[in-house]
C-alpha positions in Angstrom: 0.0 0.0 0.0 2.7 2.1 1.3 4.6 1.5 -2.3 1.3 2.6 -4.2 1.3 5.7 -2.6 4.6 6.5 -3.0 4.4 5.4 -6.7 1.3 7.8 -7.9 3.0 10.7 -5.5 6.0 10.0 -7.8 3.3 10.2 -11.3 1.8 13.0 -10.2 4.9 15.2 -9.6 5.0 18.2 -12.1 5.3 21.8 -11.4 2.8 24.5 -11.3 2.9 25.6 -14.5 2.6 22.1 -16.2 -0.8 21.5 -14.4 -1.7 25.1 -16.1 -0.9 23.4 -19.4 -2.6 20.3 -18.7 -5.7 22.1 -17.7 -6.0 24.3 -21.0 -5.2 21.4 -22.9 -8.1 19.3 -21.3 -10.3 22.1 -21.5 -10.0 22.8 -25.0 -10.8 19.4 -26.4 -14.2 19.1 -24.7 -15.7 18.9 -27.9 -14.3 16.3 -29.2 -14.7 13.9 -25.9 -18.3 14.6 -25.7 -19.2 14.2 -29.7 -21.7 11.4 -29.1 -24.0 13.2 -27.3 -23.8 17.0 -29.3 -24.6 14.9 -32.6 -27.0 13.2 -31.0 -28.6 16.3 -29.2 -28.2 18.1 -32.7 -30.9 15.9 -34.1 -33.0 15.4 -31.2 -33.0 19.2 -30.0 -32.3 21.0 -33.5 -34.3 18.2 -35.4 -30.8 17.8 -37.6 -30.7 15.2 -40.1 -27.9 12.3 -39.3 -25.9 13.2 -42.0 -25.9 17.5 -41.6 -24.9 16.6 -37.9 -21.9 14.8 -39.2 -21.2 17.8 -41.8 -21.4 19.9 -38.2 -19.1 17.8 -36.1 -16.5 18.0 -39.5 -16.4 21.4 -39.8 -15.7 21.8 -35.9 -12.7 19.0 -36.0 -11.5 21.2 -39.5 -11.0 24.2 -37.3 -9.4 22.8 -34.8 -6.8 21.0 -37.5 -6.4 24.5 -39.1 -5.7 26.2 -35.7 -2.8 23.4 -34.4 -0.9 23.5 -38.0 -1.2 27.7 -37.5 0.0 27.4 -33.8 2.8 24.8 -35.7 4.0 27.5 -37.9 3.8 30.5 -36.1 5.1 29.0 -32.8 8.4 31.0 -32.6 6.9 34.5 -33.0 4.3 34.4 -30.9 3.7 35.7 -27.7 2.1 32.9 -25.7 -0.2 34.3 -23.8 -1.4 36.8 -26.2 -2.1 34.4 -28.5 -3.7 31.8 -26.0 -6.0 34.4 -24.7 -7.1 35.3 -27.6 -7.5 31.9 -29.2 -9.8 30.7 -25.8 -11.3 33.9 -26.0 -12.7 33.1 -29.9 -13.2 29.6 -29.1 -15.8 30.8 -25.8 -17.6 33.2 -28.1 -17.8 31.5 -30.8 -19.6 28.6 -28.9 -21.8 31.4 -26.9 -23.3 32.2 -30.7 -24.0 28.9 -31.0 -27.0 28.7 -29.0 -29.1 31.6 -30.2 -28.0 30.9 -33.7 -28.3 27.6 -34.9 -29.2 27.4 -38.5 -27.1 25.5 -40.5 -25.3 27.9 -42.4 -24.4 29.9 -39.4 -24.1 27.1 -36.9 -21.1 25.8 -39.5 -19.4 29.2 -39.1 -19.2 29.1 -35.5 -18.3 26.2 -35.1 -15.6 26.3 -37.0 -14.5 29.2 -34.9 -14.9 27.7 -32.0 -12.7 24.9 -33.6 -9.9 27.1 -34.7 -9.5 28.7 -30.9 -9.8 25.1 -29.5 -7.2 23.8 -31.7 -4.5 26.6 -31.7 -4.9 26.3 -27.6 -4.5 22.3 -27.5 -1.5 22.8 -30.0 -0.2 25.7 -27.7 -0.6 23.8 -24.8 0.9 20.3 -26.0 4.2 22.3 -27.8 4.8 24.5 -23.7 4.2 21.1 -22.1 7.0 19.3 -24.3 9.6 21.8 -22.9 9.4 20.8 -19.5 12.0 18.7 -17.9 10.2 15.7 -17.7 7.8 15.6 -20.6 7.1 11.9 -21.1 5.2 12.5 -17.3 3.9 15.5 -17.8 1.8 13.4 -20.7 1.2 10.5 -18.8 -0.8 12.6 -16.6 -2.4 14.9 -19.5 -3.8 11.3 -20.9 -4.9 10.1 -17.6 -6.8 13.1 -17.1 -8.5 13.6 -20.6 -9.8 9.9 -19.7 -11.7 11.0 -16.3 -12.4 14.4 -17.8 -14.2 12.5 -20.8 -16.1 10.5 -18.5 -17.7 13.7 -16.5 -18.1 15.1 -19.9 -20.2 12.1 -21.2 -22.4 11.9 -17.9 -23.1 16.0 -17.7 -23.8 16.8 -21.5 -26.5 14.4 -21.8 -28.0 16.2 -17.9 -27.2 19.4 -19.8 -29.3 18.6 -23.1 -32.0 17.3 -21.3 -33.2 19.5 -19.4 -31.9 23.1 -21.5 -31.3 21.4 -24.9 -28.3 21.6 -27.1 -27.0 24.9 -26.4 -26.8 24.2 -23.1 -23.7 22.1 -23.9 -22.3 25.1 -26.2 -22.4 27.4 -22.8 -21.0 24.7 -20.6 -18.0 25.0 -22.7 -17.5 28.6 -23.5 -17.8 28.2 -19.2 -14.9 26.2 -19.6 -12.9 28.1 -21.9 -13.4 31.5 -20.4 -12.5 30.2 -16.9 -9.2 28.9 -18.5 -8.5 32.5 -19.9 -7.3 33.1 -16.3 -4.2 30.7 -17.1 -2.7 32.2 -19.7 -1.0 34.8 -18.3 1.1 32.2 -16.6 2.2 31.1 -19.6 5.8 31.9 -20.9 5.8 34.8 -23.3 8.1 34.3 -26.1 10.7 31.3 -27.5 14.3 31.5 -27.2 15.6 32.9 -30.2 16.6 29.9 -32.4 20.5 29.4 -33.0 21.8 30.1 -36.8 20.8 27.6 -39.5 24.0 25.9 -40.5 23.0 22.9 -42.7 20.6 22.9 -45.8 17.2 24.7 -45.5 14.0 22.4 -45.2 10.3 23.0 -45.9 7.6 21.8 -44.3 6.7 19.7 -46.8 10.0 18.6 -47.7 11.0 14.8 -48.7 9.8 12.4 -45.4 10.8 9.5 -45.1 8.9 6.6 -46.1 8.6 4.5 -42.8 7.7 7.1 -41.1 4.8 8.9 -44.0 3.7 5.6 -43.6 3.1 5.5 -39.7 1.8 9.4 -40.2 -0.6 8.1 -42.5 -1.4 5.1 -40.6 -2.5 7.6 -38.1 -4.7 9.2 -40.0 -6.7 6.0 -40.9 -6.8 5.1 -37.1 -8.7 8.2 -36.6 -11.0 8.5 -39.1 -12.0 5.3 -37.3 -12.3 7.0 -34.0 -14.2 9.8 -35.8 -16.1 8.0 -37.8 -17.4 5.5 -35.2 -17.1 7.9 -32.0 -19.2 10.6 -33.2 -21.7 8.3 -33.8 -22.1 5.9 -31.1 -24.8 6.9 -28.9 -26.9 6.5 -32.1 -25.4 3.5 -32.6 -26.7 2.3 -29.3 -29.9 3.7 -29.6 -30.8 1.9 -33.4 -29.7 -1.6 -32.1 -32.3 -1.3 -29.4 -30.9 0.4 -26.0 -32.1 2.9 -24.4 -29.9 6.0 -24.4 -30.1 6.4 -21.0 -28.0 3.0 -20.8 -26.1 3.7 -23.5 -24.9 7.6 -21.9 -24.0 4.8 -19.0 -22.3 2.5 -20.8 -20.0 5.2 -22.6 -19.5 6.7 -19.5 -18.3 3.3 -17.7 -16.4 2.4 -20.7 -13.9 5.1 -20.7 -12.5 4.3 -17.6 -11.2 1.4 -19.4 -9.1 3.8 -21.4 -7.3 4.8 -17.9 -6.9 0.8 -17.7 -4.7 1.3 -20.8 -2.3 4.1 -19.0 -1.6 2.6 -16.3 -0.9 -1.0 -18.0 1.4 0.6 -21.5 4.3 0.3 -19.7 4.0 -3.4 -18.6 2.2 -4.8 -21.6 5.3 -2.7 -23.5 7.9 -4.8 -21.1 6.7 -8.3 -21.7 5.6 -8.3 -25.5 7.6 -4.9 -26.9 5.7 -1.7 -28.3 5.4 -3.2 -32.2 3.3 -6.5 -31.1 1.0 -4.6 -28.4 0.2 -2.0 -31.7 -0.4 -4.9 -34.2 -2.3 -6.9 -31.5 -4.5 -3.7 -30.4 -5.3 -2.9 -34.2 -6.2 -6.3 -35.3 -8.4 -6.9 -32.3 -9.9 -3.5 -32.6 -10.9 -4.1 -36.4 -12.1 -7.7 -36.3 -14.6 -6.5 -33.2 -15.4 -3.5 -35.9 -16.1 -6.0 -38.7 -18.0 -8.5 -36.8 -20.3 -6.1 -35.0 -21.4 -4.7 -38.7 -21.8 -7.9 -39.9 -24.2 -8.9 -36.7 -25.5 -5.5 -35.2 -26.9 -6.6 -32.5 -27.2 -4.8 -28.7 -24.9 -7.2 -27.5 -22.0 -6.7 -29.9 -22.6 -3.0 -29.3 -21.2 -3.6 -25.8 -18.2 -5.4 -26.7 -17.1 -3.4 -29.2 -17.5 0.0 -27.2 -15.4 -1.4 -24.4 -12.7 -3.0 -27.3 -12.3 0.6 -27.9 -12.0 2.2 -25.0 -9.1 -0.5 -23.8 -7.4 -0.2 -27.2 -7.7 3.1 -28.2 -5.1 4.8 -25.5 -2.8 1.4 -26.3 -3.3 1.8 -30.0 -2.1 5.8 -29.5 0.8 5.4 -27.2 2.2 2.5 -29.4 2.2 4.5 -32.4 4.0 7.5 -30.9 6.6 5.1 -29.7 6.9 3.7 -33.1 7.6 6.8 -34.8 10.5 7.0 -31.9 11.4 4.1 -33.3 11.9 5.5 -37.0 12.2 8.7 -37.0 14.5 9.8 -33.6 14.2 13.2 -34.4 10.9 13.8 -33.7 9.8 15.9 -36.7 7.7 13.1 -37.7 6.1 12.9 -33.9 4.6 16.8 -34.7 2.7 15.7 -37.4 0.6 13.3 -35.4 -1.9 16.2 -33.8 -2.5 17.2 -37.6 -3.0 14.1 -39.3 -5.6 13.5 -36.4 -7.4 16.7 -36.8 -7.7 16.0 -40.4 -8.8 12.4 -40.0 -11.5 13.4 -37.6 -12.6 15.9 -39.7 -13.2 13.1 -42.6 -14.3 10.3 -40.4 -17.7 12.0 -39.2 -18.4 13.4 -42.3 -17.8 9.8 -44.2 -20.0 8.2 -42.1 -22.7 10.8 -42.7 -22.4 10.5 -45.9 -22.9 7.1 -45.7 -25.8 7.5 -43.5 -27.2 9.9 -45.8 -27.4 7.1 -48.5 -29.3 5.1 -46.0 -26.6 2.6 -46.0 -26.9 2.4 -41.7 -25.0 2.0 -39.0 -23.8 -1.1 -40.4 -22.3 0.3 -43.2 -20.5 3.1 -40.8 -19.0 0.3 -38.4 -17.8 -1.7 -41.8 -15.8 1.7 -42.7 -14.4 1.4 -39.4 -13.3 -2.2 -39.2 -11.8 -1.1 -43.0 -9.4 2.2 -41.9 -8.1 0.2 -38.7 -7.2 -3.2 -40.6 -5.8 -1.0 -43.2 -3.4 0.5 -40.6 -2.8 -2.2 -38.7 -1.7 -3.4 -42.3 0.9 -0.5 -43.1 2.6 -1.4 -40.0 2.9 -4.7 -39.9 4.6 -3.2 -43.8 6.9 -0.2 -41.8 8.0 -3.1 -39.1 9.0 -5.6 -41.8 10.8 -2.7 -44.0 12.7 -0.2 -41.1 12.3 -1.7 -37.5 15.1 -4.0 -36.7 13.7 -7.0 -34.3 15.9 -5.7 -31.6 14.6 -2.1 -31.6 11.0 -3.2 -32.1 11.0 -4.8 -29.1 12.2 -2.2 -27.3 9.6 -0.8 -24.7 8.3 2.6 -25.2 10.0 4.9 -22.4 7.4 5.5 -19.8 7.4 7.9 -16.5 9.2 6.0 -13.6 
């Protein structure tokens, strides 16, 4: 007991400022946690169409894509907490508007502007936090976090909606987002200048690689599963005959299994190495996917939500890890928060559009099972072509 203690006493240790950065970063990806229930409280409150909610929950994820590349480029002029207050400031606003003004059109505007200050904060706040001494554990605990922080936010939307509809959820996070405002004057102001270029000049989109464009863009089909399936899953529940009350329960249960997944990386890392756990989590992952569209049944529902939950933190940790393995450097690593934006922009809207064919759910999870064998594919490829056996087993490097 005493050695338990001692143990999260030694996870939890970070300095002020780090807990700041957490905070802003959990904050400003409320949206995304709680997308089951604002799609599904867009079409039971706002009487939205399956597929426009999907267009909706797209355009959101495309702003907050824009805003990390923009926060990517501009990172060493800015003035941190100028440009973090502002971009909070925007993102509260923006989601104010969205109450008394939901039609479509406008709806679509603001949301992508709520998106764009969302993601140049979580971009902001992810690029201050890799600074600090001890990164790796300043992340640990950001993850850990975002999975309890999902879980309130999937038990108090669905209060929220009920009783004050949709917009209520839009208020609860400008709430959010103008009560982090207060932490950005904390914040450092400007970078270090950057010492004098002495080799050859590189773009950003310069020659990569190809292990490591492979592992960006197997990324990118693991989250247009997540997006396409996620945004989507309380209706899900609801069409293969549960109640939504139990299925709100069951997707707030389920994410604790994601915290399951932290606190086990390291040791599943340890006994089978980073490359197996990754292929392992995938292939499971997709073959629940696949089975569940080919019998959509209440049942399957269950097992494939909580599949996710326990593989989806496994499945993202292993990747980074991965692209440690291939690319040292880390310029492939700060690609990852872009190719996920971009892939949860496509995965909701895919799956509306295939909901707007009147294909079904069925047809959504069969997309799903698709984009995660497919990646689970291209690195079984990248571990064949650049991993040597030795380096593949090599545990990911955890917090101590």
């Amino acid at each position: 007991m005493h050695r338990a203690v001692k143990a999260s006493k030694t996870f939890f240790r970070l300095p002020a400022l780090a807990w700041a950065e957490i905070a802003l970063a959990i904050g400003s990806v409320a949206p995304i946690m709680g997308m089951p229930i604002i799609v599904g409280a867009l079409q039971d409150g706002w009487g939205y169409s399956a597929a426009y909610a999907g267009y909706v929950t797209s355009v959101d994820l495309a702003g907050l894509l824009l805003g990390s590349v923009a926060t990517s480029l501009l990172a060493h002029r800015l003035d941190w907490r100028w440009y973090v207050g502002g971009a909070l400031t925007l993102s509260a606003v923006s989601n104010l508007l969205c109450a008394p003004f939901h039609g479509i059109a406008l709806l679509c505007v603001f949301r992508f502007a709520a998106g764009l200050g969302s993601g140049a904060t979580y971009a902001s706040s992810l690029t201050l936090l890799s600074r600090h001494s001890e990164p790796v554990r300043a992340f640990s605990c950001l993850i850990l976090l975002q999975v309890v922080a999902n879980a309130l936010v999937l038990f108090v939307f669905p209060l929220l909606t009920e009783r004050w509809g949709p917009g209520a959820i839009f208020d609860a996070i400008a709430a959010v987002l103008l009560a982090s405002v207060a932490v950005a004057p904390l914040l450092a102001r400007r970078d270090p200048p950057s010492p004098p270029r002495t080799g050859p000049r590189r773009t950003l989109l310069g020659r990569v690689p190809l292990p490591p464009a492979l592992c960006i863009a197997a990324v990118a089909l693991f989250y247009v599963t997540i997006g396409s399936y996620w945004a989507y899953a309380e209706r899900m529940g609801i069409e293969f005959g549960m109640s939504m009350q139990r299925v709100h329960g069951l997707l707030t249960a389920g994410v604790f299994l994601s915290a399951v997944a932290c606190l086990s990386a390291r040791a599943v890392s340890a006994r089978f190495g980073q490359s197996r756990a990754l292929l392992a989590a995938l292939a499971l992952l997709a073959a629940t996917l696949l089975v569940h569209g080919l019998f959509p049944t209440a049942a399957m529902f269950v097992i494939n939500l909580a599949v996710l939950q326990l593989c989806w933190n496994f499945i993202d940790i292993f990747q980074l890890g991965t692209l440690a393995v291939v690319d040292p450097s880390g310029r492939t690593a700060a690609l990852v928060p872009a190719a996920q934006g971009a892939a949860l922009a496509v995965g909701p809207a895919a799956a509306g559009f295939i909901l707007g064919l009147g294909k079904g759910y069925t047809a959504v999870l069969l997309l799903a099972g698709s984009t995660t064998a497919a990646a689970a594919a291209i690195y079984a490829v990248v571990h064949r072509m650049r991993i040597e056996p030795a380096a593949a087993l090599t545990p990911a490097v955890q917090p101590e």
